[in-house]
DSSP file (Angstrom, degrees, kcal/mol; ACC not computed):
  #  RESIDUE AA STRUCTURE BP1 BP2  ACC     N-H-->O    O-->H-N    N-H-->O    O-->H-N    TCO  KAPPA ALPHA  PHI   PSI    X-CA   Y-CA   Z-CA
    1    1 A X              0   0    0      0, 0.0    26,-2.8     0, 0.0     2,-0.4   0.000 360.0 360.0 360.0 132.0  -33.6    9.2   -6.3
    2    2 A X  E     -A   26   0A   0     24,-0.2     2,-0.3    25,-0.1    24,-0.2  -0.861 360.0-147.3-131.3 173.1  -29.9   10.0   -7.7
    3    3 A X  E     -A   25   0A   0     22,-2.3    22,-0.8    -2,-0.4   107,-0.1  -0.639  13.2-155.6-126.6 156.3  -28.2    7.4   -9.3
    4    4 A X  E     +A   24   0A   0     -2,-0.3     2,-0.4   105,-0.2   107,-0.3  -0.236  17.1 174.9-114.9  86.5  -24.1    7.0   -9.1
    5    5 A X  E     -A   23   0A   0     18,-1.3    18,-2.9   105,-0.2     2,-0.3  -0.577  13.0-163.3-114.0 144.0  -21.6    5.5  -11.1
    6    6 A X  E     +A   22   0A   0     -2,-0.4     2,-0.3    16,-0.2    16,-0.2  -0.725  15.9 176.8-108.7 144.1  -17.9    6.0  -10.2
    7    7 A X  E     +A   21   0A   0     14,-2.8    14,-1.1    -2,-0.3   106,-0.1  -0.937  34.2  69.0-156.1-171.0  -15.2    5.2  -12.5
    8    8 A X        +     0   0    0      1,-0.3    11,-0.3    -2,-0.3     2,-0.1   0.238  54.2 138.8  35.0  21.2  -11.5    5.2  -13.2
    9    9 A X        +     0   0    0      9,-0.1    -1,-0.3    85,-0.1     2,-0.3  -0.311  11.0 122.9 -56.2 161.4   -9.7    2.7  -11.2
   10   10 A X  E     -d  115   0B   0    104,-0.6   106,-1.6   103,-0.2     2,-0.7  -0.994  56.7 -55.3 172.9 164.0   -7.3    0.6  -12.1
   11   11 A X  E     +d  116   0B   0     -2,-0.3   106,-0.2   104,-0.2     2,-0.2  -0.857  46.1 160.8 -96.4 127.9   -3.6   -0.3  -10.9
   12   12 A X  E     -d  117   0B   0    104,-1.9   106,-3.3    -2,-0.7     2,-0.2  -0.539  35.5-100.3 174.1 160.8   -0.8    1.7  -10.6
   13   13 A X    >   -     0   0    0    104,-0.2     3,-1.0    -2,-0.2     2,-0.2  -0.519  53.4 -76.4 -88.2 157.8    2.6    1.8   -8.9
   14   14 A X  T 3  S+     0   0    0    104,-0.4    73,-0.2     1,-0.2    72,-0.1  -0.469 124.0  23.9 -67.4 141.6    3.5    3.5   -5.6
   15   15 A X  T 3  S+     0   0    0     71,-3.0    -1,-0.2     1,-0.3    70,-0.2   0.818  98.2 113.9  64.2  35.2    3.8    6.7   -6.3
   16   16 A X    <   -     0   0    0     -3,-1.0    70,-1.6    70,-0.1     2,-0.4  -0.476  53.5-124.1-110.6 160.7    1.7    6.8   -9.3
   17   17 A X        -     0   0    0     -2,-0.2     2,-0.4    68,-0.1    67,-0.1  -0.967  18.8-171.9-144.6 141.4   -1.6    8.7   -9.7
   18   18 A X        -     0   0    0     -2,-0.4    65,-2.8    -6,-0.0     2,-0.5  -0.929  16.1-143.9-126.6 159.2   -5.2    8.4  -10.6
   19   19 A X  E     -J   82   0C   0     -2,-0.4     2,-0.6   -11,-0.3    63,-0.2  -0.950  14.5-162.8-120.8 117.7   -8.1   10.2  -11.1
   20   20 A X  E     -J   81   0C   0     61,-1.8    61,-2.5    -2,-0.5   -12,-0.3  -0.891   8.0-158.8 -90.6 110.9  -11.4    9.0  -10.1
   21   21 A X  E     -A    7   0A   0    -14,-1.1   -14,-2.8    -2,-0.6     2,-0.4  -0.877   7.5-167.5-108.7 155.0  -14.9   10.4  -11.6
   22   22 A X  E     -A    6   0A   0     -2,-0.3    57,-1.5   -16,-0.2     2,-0.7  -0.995   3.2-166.8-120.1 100.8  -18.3   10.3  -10.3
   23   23 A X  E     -AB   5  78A   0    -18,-2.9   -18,-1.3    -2,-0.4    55,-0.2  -0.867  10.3-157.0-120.6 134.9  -20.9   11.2  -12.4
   24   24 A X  E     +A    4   0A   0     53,-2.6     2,-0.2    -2,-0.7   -20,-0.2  -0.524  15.3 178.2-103.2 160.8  -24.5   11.9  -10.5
   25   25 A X  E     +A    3   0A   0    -22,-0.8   -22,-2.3    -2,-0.2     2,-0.2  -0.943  39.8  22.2-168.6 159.9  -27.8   11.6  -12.3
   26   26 A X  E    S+A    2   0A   0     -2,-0.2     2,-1.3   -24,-0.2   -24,-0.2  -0.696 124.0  15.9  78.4-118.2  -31.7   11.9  -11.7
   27   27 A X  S >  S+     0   0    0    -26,-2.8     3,-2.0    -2,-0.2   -25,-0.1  -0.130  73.5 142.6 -89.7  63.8  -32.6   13.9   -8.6
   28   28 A X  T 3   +     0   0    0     -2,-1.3     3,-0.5     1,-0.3    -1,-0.2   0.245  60.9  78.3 -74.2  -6.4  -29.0   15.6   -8.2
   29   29 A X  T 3  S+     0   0    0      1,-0.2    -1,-0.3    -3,-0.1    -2,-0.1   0.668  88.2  52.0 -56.6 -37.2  -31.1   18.9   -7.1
   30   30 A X  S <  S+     0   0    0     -3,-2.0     2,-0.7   -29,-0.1    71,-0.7   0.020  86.6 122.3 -78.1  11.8  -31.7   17.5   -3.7
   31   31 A X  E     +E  100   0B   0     -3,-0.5    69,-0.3    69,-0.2     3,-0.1  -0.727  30.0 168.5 -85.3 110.3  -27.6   17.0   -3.7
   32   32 A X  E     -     0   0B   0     67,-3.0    21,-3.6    -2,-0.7    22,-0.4   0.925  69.3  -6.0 -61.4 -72.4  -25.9   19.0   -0.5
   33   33 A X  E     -EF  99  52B   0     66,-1.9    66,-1.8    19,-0.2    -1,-0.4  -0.795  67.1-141.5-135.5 150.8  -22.4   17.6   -0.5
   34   34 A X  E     -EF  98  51B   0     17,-1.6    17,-1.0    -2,-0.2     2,-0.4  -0.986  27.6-170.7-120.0 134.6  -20.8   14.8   -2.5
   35   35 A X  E     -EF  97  50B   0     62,-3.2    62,-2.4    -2,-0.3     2,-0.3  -0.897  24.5-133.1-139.1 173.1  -18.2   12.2   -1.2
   36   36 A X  E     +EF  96  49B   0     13,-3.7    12,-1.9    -2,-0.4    13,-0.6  -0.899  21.5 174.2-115.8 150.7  -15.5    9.3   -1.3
   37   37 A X  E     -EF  95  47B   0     58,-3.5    58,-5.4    -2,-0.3     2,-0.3  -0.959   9.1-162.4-133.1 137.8  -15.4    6.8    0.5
   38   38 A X  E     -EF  94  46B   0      8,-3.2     8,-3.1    -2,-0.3     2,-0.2  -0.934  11.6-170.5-132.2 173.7  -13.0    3.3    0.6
   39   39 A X  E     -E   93   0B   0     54,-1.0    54,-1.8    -2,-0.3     2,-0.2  -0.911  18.3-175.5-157.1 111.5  -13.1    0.2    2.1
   40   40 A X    >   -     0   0    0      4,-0.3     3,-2.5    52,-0.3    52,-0.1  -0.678  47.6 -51.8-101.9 148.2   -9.6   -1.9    1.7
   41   41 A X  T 3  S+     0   0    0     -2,-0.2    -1,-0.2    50,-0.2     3,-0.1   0.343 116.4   2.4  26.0  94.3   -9.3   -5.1    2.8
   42   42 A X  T 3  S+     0   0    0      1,-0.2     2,-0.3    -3,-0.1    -1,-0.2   0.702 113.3 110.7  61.2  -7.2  -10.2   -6.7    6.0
   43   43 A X    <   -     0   0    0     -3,-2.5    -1,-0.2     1,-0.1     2,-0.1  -0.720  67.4-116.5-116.6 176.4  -11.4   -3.3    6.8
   44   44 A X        -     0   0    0     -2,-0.3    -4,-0.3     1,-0.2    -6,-0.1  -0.406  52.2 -64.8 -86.1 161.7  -14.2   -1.1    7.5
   45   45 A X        -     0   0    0     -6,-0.1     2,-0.4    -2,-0.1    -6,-0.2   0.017  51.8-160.3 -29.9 142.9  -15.6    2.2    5.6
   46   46 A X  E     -F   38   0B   0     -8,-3.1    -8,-3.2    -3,-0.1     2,-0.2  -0.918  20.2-122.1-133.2 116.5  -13.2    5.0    5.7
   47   47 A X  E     +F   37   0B   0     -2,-0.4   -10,-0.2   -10,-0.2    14,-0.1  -0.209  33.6 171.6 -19.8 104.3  -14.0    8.7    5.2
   48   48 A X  E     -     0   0B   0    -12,-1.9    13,-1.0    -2,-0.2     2,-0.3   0.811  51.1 -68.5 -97.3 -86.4  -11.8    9.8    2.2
   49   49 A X  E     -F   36   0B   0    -13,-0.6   -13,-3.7    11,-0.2     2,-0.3  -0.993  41.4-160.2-159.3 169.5  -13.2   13.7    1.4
   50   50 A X  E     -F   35   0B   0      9,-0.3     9,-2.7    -2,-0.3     2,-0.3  -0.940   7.6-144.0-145.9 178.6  -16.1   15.6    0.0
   51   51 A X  E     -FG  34  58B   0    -17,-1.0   -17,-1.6    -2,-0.3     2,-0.4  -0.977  18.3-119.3-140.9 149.5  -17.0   18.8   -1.3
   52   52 A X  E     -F   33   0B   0      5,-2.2     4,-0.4    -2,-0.3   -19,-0.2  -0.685  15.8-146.2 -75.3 124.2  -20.4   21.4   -1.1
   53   53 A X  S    S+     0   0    0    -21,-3.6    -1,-0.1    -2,-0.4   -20,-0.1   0.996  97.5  41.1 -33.4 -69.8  -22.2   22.2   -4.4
   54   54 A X  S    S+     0   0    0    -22,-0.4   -21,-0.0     1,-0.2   -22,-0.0   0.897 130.0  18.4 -54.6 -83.9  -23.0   25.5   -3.3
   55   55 A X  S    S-     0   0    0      1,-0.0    -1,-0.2    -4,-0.0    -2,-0.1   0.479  87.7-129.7 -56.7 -36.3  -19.9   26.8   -1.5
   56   56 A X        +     0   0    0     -4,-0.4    16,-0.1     1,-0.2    -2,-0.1   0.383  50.6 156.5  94.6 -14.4  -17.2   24.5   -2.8
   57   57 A X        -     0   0    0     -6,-0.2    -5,-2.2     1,-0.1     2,-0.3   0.082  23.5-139.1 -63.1 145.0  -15.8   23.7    0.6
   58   58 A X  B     -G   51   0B   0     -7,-0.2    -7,-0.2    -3,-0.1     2,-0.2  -0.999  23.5-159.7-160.3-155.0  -14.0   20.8    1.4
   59   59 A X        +     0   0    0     -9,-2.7    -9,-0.3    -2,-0.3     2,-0.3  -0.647  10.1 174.8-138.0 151.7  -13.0   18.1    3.3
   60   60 A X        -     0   0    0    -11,-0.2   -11,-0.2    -2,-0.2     2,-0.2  -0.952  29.6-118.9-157.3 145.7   -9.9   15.6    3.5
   61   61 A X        -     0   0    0    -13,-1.0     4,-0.2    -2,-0.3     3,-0.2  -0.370  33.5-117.7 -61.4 155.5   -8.8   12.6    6.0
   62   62 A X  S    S+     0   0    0     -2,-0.2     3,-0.2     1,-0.2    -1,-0.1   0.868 110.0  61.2 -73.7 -29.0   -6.1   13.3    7.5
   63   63 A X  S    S+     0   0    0      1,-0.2    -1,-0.2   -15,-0.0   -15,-0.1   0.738 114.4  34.7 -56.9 -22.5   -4.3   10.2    5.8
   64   64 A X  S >> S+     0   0    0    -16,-0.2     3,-2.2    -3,-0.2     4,-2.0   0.174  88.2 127.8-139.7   2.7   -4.8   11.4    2.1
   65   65 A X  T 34 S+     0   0    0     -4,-0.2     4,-0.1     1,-0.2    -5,-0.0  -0.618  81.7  20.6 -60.0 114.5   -4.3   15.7    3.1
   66   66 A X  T 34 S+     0   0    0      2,-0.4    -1,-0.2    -2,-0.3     3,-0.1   0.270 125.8  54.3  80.5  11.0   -1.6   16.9    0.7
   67   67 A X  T <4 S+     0   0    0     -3,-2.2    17,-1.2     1,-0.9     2,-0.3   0.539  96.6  47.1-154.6  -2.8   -2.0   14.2   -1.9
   68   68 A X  E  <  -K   83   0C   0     -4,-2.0    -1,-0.9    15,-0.2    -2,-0.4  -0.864  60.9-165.7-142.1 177.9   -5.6   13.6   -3.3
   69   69 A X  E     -K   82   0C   0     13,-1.2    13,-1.9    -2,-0.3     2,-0.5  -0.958   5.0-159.3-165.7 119.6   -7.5   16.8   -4.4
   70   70 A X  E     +K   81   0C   0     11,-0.2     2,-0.2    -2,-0.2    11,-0.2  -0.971  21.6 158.5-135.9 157.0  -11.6   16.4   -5.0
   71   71 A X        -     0   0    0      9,-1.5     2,-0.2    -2,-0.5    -2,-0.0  -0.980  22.7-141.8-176.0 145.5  -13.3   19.0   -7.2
   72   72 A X        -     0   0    0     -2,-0.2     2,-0.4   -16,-0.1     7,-0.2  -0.548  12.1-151.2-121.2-178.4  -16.7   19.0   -9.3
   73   73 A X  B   > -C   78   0A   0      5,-1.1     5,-2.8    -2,-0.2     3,-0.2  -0.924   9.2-164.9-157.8 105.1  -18.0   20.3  -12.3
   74   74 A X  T   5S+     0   0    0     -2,-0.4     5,-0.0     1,-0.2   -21,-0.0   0.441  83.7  67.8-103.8  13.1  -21.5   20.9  -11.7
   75   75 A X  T   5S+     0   0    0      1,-0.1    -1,-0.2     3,-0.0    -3,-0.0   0.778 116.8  33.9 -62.6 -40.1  -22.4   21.2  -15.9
   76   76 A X  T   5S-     0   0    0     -3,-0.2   -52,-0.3     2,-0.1    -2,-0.2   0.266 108.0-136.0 -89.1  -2.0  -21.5   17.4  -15.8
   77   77 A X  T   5 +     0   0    0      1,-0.1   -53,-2.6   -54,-0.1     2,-0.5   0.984  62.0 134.5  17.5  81.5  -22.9   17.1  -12.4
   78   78 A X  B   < -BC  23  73A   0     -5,-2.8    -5,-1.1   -55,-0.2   -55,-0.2  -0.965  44.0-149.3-147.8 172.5  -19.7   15.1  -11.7
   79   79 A X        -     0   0    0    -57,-1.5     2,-0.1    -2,-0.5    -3,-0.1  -0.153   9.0-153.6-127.5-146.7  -17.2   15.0   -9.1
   80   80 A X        -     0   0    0    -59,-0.1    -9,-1.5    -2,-0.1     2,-0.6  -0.393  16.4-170.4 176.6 109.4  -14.1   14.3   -9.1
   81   81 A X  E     -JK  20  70C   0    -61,-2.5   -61,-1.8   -11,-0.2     2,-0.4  -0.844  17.8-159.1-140.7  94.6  -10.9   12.8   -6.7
   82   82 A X  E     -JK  19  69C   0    -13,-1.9   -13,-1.2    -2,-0.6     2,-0.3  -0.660  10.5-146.3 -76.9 128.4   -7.2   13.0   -8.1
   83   83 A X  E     + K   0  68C   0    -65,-2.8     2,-0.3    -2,-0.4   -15,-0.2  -0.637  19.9 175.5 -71.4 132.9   -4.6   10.6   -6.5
   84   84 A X        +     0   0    0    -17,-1.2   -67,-0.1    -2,-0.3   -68,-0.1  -0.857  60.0   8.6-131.0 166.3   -1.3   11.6   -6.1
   85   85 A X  S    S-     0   0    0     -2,-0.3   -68,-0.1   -70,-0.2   -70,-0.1   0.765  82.8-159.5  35.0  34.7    1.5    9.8   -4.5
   86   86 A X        -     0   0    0    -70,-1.6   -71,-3.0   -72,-0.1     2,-0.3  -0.167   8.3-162.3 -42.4 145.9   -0.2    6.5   -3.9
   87   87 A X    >   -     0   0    0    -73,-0.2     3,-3.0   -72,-0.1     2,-1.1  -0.998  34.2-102.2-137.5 168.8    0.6    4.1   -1.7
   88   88 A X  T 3  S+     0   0    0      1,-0.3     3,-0.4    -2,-0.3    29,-0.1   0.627 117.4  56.4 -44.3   2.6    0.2    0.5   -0.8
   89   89 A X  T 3  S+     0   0    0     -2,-1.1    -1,-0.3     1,-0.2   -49,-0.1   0.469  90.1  71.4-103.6   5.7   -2.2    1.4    1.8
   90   90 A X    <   +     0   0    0     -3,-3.0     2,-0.5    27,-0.1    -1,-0.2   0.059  62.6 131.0-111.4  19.6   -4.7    3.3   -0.5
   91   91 A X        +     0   0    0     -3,-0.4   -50,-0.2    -4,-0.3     2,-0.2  -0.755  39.0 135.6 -70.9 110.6   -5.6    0.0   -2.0
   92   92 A X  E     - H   0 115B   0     23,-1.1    23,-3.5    -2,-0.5     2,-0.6  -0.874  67.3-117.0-152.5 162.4   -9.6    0.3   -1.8
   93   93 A X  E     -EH  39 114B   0    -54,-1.8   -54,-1.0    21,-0.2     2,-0.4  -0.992  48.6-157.5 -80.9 112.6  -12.6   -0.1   -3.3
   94   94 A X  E     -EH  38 113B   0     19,-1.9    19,-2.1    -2,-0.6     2,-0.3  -0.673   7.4-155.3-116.6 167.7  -13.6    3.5   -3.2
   95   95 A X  E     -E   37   0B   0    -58,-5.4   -58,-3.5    -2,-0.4     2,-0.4  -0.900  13.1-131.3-135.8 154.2  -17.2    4.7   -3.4
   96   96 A X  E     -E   36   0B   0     -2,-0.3    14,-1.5   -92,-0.2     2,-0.3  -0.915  27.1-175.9 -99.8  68.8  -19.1    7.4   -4.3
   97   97 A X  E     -EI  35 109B   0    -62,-2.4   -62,-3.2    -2,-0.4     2,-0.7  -0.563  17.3-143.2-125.1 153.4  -21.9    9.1   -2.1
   98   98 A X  E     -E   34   0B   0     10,-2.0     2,-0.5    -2,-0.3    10,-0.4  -0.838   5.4-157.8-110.3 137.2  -24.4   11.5   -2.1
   99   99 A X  E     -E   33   0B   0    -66,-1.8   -67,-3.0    -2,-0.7   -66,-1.9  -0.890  20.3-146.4 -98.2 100.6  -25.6   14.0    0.9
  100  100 A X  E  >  -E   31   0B   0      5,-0.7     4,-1.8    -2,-0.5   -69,-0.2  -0.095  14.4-127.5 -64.8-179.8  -29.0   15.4    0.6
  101  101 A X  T  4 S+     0   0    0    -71,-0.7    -1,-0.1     2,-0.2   -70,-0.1   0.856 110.1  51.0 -82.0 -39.2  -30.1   18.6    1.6
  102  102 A X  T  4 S+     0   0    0    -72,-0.1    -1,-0.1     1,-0.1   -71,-0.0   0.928 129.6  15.7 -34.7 -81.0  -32.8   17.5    3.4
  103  103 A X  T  4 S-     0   0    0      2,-0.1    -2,-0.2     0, 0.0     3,-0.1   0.628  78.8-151.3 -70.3 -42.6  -30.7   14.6    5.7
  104  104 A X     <  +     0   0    0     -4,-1.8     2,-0.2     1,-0.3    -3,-0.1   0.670  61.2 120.8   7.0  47.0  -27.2   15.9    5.0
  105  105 A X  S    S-     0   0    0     -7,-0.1     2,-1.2   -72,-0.0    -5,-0.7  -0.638  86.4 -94.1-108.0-178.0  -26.6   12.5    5.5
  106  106 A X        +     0   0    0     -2,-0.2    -7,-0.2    -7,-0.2    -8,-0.1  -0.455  56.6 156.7 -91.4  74.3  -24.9    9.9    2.9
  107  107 A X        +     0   0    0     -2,-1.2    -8,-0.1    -9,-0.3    -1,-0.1   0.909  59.0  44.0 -60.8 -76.3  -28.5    8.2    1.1
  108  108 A X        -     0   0    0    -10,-0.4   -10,-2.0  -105,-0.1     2,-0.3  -0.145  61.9-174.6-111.3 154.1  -27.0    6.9   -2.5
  109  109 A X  B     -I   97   0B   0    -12,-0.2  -105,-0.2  -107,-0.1   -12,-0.2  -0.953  17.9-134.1-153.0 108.8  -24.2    5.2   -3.0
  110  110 A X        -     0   0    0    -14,-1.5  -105,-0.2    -2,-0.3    -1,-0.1   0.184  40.9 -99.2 -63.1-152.7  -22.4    4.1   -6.6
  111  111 A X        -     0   0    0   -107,-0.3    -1,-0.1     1,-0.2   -16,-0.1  -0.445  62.3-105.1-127.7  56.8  -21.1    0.6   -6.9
  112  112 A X        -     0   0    0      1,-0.2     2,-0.4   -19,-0.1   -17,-0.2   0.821  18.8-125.9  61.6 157.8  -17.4    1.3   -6.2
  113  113 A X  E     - H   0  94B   0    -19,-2.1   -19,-1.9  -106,-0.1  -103,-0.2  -0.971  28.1-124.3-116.9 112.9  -14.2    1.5   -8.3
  114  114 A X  E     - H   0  93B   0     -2,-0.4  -104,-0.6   -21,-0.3     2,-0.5  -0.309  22.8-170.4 -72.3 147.4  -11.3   -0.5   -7.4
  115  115 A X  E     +dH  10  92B   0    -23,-3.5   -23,-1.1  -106,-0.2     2,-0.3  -1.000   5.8 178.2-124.8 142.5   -7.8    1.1   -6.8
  116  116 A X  E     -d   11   0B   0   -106,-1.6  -104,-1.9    -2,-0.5     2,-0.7  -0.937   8.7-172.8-129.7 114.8   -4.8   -1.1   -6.4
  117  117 A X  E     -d   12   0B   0     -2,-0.3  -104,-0.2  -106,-0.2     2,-0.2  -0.923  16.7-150.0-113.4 122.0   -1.1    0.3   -5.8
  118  118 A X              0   0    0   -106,-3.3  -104,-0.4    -2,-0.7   -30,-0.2  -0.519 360.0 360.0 -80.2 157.2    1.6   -2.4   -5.9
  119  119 A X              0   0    0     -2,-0.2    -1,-0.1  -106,-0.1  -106,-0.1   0.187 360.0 360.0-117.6 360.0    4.8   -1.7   -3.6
């Protein structure tokens, strides 16, 4: 069982930036890969990026490639997703999820952070 809670949303201007953290807890040993995820509006899930424990690797939408940056600190078991350049379309609830090792699928899920960028 891992646990997740996501924080540092908030509202911001276009072309403003935030930093989102994700701090994992309980059985974070079984953890593969960690990701974000949003869900704006009237829409469905959207892939954001993730990163490997082990390796570091990651992974970017193509919408948000040059302009958010995700990166962990695995003393804090936390994660981590810097914003840059926002814009009104990156107004999301964005979420948190974890990939066992086992599954490498997404089991846990935090309870979202809102972002809102005014235009």
């Amino acid at each position: 069982q891992v646990q997740l809670v996501e924080s540092g949303g908030g509202l911001v201007q276009a072309g403003g930036s935030l930093r989102l953290s994700c701090a994992a807890s309980g059985r974070t040993f079984r953890s593969w890969s960690m990701g974000w995820f949003r869900r704006a509006p009237g829409k469905g899930r959207e892939f954001v990026a993730s990163i490997n424990w082990s390796g570091g690797n990651t992974y970017y939408a193509d919408s948000v490639k040059g302009r958010f940056t995700i990166s962990r600190d695995s003393a804090k078991n936390t994660v981590y997703l810097q914003m840059n350049s926002l814009k009104s379309g990156d107004t999301a609830v964005y979420y948190c999820a974890d990939s066992s090792v086992s599954t490498k699928s997404y089991d846990y899920w935090g309870q979202g952070t809102q972002v809102t960028v005014s235009s």
